[in-house]
C-alpha positions as CSV (number, residue, x, y, z in Angstrom):
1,X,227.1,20.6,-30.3
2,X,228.4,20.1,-26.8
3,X,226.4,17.2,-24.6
4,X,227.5,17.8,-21.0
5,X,228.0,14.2,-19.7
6,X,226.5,14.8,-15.7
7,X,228.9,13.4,-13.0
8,X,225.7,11.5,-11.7
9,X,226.1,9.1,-14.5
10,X,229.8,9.5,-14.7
11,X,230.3,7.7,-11.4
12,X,228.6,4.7,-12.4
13,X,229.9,4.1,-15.9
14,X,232.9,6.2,-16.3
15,X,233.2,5.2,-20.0
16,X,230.2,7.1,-21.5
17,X,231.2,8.7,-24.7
18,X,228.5,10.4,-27.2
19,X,229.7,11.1,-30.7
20,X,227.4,14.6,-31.3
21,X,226.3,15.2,-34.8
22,X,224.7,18.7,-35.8
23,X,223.3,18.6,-39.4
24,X,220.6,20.7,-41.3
25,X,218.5,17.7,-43.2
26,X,215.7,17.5,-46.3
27,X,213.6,14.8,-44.6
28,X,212.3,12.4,-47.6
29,X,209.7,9.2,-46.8
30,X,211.7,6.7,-48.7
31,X,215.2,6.3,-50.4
32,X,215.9,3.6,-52.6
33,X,219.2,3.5,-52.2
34,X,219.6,3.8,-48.9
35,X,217.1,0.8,-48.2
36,X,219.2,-1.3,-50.5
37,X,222.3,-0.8,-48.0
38,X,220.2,-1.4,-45.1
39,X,218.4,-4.7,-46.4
40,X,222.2,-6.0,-47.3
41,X,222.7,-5.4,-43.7
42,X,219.2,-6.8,-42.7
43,X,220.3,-9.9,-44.3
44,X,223.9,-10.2,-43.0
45,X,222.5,-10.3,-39.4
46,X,219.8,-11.9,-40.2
47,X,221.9,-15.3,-41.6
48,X,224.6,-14.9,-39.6
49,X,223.4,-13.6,-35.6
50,X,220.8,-15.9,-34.1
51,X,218.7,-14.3,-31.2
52,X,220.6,-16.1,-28.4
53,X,224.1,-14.5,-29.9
54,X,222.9,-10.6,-29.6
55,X,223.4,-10.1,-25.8
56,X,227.2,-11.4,-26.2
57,X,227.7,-8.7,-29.1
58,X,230.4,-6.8,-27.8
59,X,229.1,-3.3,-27.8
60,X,225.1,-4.6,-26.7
61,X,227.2,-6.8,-24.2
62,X,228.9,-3.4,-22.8
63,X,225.6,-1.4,-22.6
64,X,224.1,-4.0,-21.0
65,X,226.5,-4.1,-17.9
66,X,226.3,-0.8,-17.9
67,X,221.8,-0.4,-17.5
68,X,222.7,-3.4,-14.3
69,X,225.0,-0.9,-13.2
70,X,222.6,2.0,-13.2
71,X,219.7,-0.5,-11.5
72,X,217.9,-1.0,-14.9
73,X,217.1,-4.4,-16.4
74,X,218.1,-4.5,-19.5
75,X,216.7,-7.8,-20.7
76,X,213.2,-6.0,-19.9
77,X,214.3,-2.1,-21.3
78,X,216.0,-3.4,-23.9
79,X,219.0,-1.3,-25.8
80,X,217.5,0.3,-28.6
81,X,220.1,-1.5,-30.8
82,X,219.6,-4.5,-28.8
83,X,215.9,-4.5,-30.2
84,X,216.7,-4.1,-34.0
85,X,218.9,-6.8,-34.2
86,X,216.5,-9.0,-31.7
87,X,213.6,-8.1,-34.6
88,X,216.1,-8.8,-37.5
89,X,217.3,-11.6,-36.2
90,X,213.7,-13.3,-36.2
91,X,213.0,-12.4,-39.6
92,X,210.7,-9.0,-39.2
93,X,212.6,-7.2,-40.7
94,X,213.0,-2.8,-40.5
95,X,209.4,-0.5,-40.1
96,X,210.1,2.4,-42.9
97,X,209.9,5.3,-41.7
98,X,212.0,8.2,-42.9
99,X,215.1,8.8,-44.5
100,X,216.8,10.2,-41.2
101,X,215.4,7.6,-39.0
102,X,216.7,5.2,-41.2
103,X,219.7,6.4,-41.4
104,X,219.8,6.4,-37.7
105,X,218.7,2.7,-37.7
106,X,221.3,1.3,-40.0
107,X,224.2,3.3,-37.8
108,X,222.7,1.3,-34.9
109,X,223.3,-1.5,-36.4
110,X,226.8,-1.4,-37.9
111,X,228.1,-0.5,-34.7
112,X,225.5,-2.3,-32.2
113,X,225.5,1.0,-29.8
114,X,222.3,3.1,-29.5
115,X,221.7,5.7,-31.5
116,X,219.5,8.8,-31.2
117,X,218.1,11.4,-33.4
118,X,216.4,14.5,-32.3
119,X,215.1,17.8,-33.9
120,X,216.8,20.1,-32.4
121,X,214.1,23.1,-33.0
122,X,212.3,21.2,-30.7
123,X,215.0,21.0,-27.9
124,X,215.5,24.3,-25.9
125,X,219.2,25.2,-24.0
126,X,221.8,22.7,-23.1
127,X,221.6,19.0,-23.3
128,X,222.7,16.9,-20.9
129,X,223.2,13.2,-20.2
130,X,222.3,11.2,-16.7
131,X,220.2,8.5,-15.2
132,X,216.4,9.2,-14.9
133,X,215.7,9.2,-11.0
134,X,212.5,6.8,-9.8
135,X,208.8,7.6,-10.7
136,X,209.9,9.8,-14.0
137,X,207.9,9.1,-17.3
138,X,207.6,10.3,-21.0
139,X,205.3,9.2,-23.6
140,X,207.6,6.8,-25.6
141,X,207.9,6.9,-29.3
142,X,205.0,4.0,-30.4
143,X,205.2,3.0,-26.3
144,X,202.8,5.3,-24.2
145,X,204.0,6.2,-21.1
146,X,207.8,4.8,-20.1
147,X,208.9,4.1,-16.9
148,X,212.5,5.9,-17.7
149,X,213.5,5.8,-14.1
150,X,217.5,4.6,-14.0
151,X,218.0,4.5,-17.5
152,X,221.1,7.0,-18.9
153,X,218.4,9.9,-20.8
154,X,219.3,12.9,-22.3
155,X,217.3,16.3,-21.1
156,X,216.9,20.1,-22.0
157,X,215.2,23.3,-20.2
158,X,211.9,21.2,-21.1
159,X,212.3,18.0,-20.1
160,X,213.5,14.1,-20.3
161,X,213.0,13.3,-24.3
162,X,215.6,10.8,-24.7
163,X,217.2,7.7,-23.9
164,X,219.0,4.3,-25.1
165,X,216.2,2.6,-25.1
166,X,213.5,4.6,-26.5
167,X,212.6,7.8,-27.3
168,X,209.6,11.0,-26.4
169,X,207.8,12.0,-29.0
170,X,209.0,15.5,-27.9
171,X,211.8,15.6,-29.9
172,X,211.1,13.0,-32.6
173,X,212.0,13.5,-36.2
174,X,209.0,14.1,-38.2
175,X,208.9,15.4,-41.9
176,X,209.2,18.9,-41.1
177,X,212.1,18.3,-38.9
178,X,214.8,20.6,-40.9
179,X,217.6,20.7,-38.1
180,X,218.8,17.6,-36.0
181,X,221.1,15.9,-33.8
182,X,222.0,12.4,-33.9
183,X,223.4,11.1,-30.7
184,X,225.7,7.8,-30.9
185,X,226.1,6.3,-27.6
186,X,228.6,4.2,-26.1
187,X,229.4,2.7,-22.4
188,X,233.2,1.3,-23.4
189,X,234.4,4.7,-24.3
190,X,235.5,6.5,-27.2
191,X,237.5,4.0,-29.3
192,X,235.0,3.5,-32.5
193,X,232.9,6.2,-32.0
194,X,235.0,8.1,-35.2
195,X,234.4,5.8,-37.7
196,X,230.8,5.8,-37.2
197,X,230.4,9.2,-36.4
198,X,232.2,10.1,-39.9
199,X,229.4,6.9,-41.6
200,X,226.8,8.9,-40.0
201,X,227.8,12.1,-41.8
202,X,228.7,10.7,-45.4
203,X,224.9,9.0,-45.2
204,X,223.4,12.4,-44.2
205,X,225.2,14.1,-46.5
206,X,224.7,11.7,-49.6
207,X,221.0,10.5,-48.6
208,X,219.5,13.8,-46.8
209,X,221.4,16.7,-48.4
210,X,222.9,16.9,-45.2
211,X,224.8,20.5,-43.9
212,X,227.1,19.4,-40.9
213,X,227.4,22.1,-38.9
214,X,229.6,20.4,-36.0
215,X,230.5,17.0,-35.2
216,X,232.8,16.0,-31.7
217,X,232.8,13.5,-29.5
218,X,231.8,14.3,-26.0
219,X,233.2,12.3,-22.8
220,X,233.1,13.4,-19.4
């Protein structure tokens, strides 16, 4: 699964790297297992990262820099991952929601960088990455319409359905959802995105009866 990086985004933040991960899934409402990995993790950030420590997180602290960059606030669009440990952290804990979606959550947060997961029967042609231009809105994932203008989104022959802070609900994994791509993002290049990429797959694999059908790590 190839993510073509566009050189509008490129020449702000020349350190975009996407770890790319194709997998056919068996979407399940709840895991037991799984949930006991993500409440350890819940409860490591939760004792040891107070609220005030999150921005400085390397890999939030990096994204960050990088929505100022693009003209985006990011203390008012926050990071995706930004917001999971920011609800953690103040003791609300994770919503439930699916096995893949949790999945996607707990990769989040063992690497801090935003992750994103999308059905890909859903999607139509290439996928691209770039920076929303001004007045562009989707209907956000639990947020009504989004003001998605300068923040780095992904797009298809349809449309805007992603971004680093929050996704459509074009693409959004449901429990029919049989075929999916989960997106890892990062704005300091390439340098971790293996080890999580290969996390991403052993979880799929082990808690979805994943099929990986590609994995790679896309740069521009």
């Amino acid at each position: 699964m190839k993510i073509i990086i566009d050189n509008k985004i490129n020449e702000k933040c020349s350190q975009i790297a996407i770890a790319s991960i194709e997998s056919y899934v068996k979407v399940k409402e709840d895991n037991e297992d799984l949930w006991k990995i993500i409440d350890e993790k819940a409860v490591e950030i939760e004792k040891n990262v107070p609220v005030k420590q999150i921005s400085s997180i390397k890999n939030i602290a990096d994204s960050r820099s990088a929505y100022k960059v693009f003209g985006k606030d990011p203390s008012r669009y926050r990071l995706s991952s930004e917001a999971l440990y920011r609800r953690i952290s103040r003791g609300l804990g994770l919503y439930k929601v699916n096995n893949i979606v949790d999945i996607n959550n707990l990769i989040s947060l063992n690497s801090a960088y935003s992750v994103g997961t999308y059905d890909l029967d859903k999607l139509s042609g290439e996928i691209h990455f770039t920076i929303a231009g001004e007045g562009e809105t989707y209907v956000g994932i639990g947020r009504g319409d989004l003001n998605i203008s300068n923040l780095p989104v992904f797009y298809d022959d349809k449309g805007k359905f992603g971004s680093t802070t929050s996704d459509s609900i074009r693409a959004m994994i449901t429990n029919d959802a049989k075929h999916i791509l989960m997106n890892i993002i990062s704005f300091n290049g390439d340098h971790e995105l293996g080890k999580y990429m290969d996390q991403a797959c052993e979880y799929l694999e082990k808690y979805a009866d994943g099929k990986i059908l590609s994995k790679e790590i896309n740069k521009w």
